[in-house]
C-alpha positions in Angstrom: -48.2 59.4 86.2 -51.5 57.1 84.6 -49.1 55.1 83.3 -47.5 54.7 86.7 -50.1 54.0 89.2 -51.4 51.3 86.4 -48.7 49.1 86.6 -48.7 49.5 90.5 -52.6 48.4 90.3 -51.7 45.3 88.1 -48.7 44.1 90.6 -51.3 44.6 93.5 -53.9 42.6 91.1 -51.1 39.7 90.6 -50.0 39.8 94.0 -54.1 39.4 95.1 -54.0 36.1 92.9 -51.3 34.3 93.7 -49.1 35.3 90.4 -46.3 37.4 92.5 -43.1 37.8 91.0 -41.9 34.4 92.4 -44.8 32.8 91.0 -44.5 33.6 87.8 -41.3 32.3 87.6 -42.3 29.2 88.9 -44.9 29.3 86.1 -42.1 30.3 83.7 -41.4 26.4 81.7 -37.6 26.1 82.0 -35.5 25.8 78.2 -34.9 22.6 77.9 -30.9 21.6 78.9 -28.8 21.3 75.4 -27.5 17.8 74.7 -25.0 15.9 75.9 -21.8 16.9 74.6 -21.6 12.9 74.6 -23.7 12.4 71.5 -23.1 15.8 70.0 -21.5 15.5 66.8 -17.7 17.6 66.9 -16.3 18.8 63.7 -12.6 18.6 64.2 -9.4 18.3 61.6 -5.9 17.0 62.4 -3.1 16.9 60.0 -2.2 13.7 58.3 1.0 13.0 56.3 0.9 17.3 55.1 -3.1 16.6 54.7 -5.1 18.4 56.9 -8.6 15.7 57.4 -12.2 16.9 58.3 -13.7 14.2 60.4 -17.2 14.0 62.5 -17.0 12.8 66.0 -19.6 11.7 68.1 -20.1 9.1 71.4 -18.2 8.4 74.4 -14.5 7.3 73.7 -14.5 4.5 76.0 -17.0 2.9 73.8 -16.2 0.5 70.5 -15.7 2.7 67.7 -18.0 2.8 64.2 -15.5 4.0 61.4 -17.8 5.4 58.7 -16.2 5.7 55.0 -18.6 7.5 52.5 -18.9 7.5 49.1 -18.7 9.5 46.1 -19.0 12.4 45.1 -20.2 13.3 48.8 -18.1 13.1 52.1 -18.9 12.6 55.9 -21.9 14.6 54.8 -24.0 11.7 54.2 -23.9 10.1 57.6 -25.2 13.3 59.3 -28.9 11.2 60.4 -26.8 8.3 61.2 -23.7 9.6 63.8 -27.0 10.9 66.5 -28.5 7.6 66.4 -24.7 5.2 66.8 -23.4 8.1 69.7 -26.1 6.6 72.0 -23.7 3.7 72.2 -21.0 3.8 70.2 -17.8 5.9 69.2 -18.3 7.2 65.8 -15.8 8.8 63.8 -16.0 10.2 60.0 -13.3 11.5 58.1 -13.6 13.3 54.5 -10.9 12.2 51.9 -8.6 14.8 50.2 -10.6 16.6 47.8 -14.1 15.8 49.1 -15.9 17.6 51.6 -14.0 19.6 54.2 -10.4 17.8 53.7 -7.6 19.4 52.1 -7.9 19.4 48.5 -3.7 18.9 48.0 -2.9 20.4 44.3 -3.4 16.9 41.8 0.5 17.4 40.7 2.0 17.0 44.4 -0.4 14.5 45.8 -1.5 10.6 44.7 -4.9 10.3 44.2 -5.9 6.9 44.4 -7.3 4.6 46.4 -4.1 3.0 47.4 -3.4 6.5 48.8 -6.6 7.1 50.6 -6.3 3.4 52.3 -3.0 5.2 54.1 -4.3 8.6 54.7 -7.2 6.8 56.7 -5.1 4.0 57.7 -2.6 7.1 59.3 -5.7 8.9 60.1 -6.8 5.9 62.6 -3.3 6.2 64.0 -3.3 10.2 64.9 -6.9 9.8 66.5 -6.4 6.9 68.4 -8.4 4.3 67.2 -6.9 0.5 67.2 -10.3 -1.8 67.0 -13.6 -0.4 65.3 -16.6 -2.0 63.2 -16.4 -0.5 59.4 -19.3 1.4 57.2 -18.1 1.4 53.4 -20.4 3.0 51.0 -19.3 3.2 47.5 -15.8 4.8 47.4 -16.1 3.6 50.8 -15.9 -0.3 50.3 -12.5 -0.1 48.0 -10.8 1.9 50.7 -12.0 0.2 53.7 -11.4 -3.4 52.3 -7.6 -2.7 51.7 -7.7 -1.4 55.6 -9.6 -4.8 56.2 -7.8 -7.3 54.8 -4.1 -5.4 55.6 -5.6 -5.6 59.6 -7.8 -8.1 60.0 -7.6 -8.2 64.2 -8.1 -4.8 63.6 -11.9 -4.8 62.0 -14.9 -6.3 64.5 -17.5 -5.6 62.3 -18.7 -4.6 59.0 -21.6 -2.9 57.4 -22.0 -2.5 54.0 -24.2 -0.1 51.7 -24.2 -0.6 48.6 -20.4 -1.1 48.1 -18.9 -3.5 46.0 -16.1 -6.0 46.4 -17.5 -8.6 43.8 -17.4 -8.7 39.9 -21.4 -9.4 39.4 -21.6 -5.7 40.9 -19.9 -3.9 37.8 -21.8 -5.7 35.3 -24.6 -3.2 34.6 -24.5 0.0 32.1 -23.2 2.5 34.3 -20.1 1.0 34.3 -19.5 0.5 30.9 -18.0 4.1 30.3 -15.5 3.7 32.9 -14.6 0.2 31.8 -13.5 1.6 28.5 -11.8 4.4 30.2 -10.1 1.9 32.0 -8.7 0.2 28.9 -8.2 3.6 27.0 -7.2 5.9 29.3 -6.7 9.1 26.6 -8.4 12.5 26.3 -11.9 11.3 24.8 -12.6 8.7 26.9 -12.2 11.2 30.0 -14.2 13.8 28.4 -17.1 11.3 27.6 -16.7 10.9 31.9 -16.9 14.9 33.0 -20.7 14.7 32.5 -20.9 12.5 35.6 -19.3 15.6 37.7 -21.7 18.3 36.8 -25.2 19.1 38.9 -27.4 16.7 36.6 -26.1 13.8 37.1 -24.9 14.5 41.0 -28.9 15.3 41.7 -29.9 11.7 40.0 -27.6 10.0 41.9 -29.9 11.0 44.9 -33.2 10.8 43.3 -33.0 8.2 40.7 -34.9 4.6 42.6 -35.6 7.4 45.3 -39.3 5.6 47.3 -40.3 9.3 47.3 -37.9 12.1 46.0 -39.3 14.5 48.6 -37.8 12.8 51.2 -34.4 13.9 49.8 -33.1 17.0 50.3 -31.6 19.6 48.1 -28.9 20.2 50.3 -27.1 17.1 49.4 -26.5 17.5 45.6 -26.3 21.7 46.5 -23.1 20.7 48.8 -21.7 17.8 46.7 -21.4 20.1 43.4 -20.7 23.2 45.4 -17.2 21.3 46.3 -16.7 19.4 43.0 -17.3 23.2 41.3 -13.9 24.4 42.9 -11.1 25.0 40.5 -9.1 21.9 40.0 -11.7 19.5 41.9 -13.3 17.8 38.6 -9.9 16.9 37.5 -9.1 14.8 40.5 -12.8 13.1 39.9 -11.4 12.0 36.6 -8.3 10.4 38.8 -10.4 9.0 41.1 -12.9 7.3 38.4 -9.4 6.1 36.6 -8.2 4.8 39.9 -11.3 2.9 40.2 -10.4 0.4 38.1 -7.2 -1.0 40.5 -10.1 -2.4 43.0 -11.4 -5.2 40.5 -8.2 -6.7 40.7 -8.3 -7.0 44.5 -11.4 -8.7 45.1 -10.1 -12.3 45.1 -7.8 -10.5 48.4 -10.8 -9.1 49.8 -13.0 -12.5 49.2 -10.2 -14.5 50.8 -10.1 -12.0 53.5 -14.4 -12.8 54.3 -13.4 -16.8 54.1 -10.6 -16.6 56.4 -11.6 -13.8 59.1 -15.5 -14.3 58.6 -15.6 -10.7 59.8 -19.8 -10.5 61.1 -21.1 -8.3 58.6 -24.7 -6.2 57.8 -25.8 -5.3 54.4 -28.1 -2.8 54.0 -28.5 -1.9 49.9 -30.9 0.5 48.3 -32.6 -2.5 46.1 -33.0 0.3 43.6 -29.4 1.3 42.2 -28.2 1.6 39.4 -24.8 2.3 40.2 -24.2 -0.9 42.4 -27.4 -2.7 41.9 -28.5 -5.7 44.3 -26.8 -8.0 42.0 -23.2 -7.4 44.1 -24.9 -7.5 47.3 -25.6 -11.5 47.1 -22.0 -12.7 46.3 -21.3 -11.6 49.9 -23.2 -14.4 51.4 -21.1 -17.2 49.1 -17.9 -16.1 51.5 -19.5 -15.5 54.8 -21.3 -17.1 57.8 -22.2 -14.3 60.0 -24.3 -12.3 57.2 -27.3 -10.3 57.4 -29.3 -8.5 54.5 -31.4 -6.1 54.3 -32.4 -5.0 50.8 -34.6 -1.5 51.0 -36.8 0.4 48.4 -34.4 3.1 47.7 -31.5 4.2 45.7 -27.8 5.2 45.5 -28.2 6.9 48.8 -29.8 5.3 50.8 -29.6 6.8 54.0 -31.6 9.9 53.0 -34.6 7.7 53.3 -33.8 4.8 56.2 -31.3 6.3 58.2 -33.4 5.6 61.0 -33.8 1.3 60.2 -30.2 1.3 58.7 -29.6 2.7 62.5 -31.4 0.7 64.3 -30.3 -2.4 62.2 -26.9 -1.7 63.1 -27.6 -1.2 66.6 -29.0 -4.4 67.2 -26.3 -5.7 64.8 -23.3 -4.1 66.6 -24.8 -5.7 70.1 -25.4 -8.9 68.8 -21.3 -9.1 67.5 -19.2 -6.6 69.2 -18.4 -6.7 72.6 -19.1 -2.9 74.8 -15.9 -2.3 76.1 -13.0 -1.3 73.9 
C-alpha cells in the first residue's frame, strides 16, 4: 500500500511540473533513423561459372560504378573504410576471388588458379551483376587481374586508380621478389618450400605493419582474418599457385603499357611510399605512358588504406568527378 500511494504522489508531483506522461515523451531524444540502405554496404554471392563469389555492394545503381580488385593475401576485406565513403556517390562493388575471403575455395585439382582465370571469373562476374562501364581500383593481385579486363575492354574502363600495383618491370626489381623470381625459373619442390613462409602469420602481420606511419593505427583484425582463411586445409597450396602464376603478368606489361598509350584511360595513384613489396619505384613508370595522371605518394606501407582511407577517398572523389561523367 506505501509503495502504492508513492508512486500516485510522484505522478501528481510530475503532473504539477509540467513532466506528465506526454511530456516526457516529448523530452524522450528520439534513436537516431539507421542509414540509408543506399550507402549501406550488402554482402551478397552469386554463382559464377560453378563458383559461388562474395562481393560487397554499396551506392545507388543508377550511379557510375567503382569496381574495387584487392590484393593479396586479403580480399574485399580491405576496402571496408573505403565502400562508406564512394556509396555517397558512386556504385561500388567488391568481389573476393576463389580461395580468398568469402568466395568458394574450388578444390586446386578441379579449378585453374591463375590470373588468366581470375580475369574471367571477374570478367563473368561483371556480366551476372550487371555492370557494363565502371572506373577500376587494382591493388596488388589486383592490378594483374584488372589490367587483362582493361586492356581486353578498353570502352569498358572510365577510370583507374591504382595502389600500389604493378604493371611495370622497375616495380619487381627489389629483394622481395627475388625468391619468387627463382621460383619462377625453377619451379620444383625447394624453391616452393623456401616460399610457404610468406603464408604463415609472421609475415601476413608485416605486410600490414612494416612502413606502417604508426602501427597502432592498424588493426589486428586484418592479419587475424587474412591467416584465419589461408589456415584452411588446402588454402596455402593454392598461395603457392598463385605466387607461381605470378610470374605470367611480367610478360604482359608491354600489352598493358600499349593499352595507357592508346586509351589514355584518366588514372589516380595513390602508393604507400613505404613498401617493400611494390616500392614507389613502379609507381613513376606510369606517368612515361599517360596524360591524365595524378600521384599521390603517402607515408605508409603495403596497405595503405588502413591509414588514409579517408584522403585515398576523398582523392578519388574529386578524381572520379573531375573524369567520369554521373550518369551511367
Amino acid at each position: 500500500m506505501k509503495w502504492t500511494h508513492l508512486a500516485l504522489s510522484l505522478l501528481i508531483s510530475l503532473s504539477t511540473v509540467g513532466l506528465g506522461s506526454s511530456s516526457l515523451a516529448a523530452a524522450t531524444p528520439k534513436a537516431e533513423a539507421p542509414s540509408s540502405p543506399i550507402q549501406a554496404t550488402h554482402f551478397k554471392t552469386v554463382d559464377v561459372d560453378g563458383v559461388k563469389i562474395f562481393y560487397r555492394e554499396a551506392g545507388p545503381t543508377d550511379k557510375p560504378t567503382v569496381l574495387l580488385l584487392h590484393g593479396f593475401p586479403t580480399s574485399s576485406h580491405m576496402f571496408r573504410h573505403l565502400i562508406p565513403i564512394l556509396a555517397k556517390d558512386y556504385h561500388v562493388i567488391a568481389p573476393d576471388y576463389p580461395g580468398y575471403g568469402f568466395s568458394d575455395q574450388p578444390d586446386i585439382k578441379k579449378f585453374d588458379y591463375s590470373f588468366d582465370n581470375y580475369a574471367n571469373i571477374i570478367d563473368h562476374f561483371l556480366d551476372k551483376v550487371g555492370v557494363k562501364k565502371f572506373s577500376l581500383y587494382v591493388m596488388d593481385y589486383g592490378a594483374p587481374v584488372g589490367y587483362r579486363i582493361a586492356s581486353k575492354y578498353p570502352e569498358r574502363v572510365q577510370a583507374i586508380i591504382v595502389q600500389n600495383g604493378n604493371a611495370y618491370d622497375e616495380g619487381l626489381d627489389c629483394k622481395f621478389w627475388d625468391p619468387l623470381k627463382a621460383y619462377w625459373k625453377n619451379p620444383d619442390t625447394e624453391h616452393g618450400d623456401a616460399l610457404r613462409k610468406t603464408f604463415e602469420i609472421d609475415a601476413t602481420k608485416w605486410q600490414y605493419l612494416n612502413g606502417a606511419r604508426n602501427a597502432e593505427l592498424i588493426s589486428p583484425e586484418n592479419w587475424t582474418i587474412d591467416q584465419a582463411l589461408m589456415d584452411r586445409p588446402g588454402n596455402k597450396d593454392i598461395q603457392l599457385k598463385m605466387f607461381l602464376s605470378y610470374g605470367t603478368n611480367p610478360p604482359h606489361y608491354p600489352e598493358w603499357q600499349a593499352y595507357f598509350r592508346k586509351h589514355q584511360p584518366p588514372m589516380l595513384i595513390e602508393w604507400g611510399n613505404n613498401d617493400e613489396i611494390f616500392p614507389p619505384i613502379g609507381a613513376y613508370p606510369y606517368k612515361r605512358d599517360l596524360k591524365n595522371v595524378e600521384m599521390h605518394l603517402l607515408d605508409t606501407g603495403h596497405f595503405a588504406l588502413e591509414e588514409y582511407s579517408d584522403a585515398i577517398g576523398h582523392d578519388m572523389l574529386v578524381f572520379l568527378h573531375k573524369n567520369v561523367k554521373t550518369e551511367k
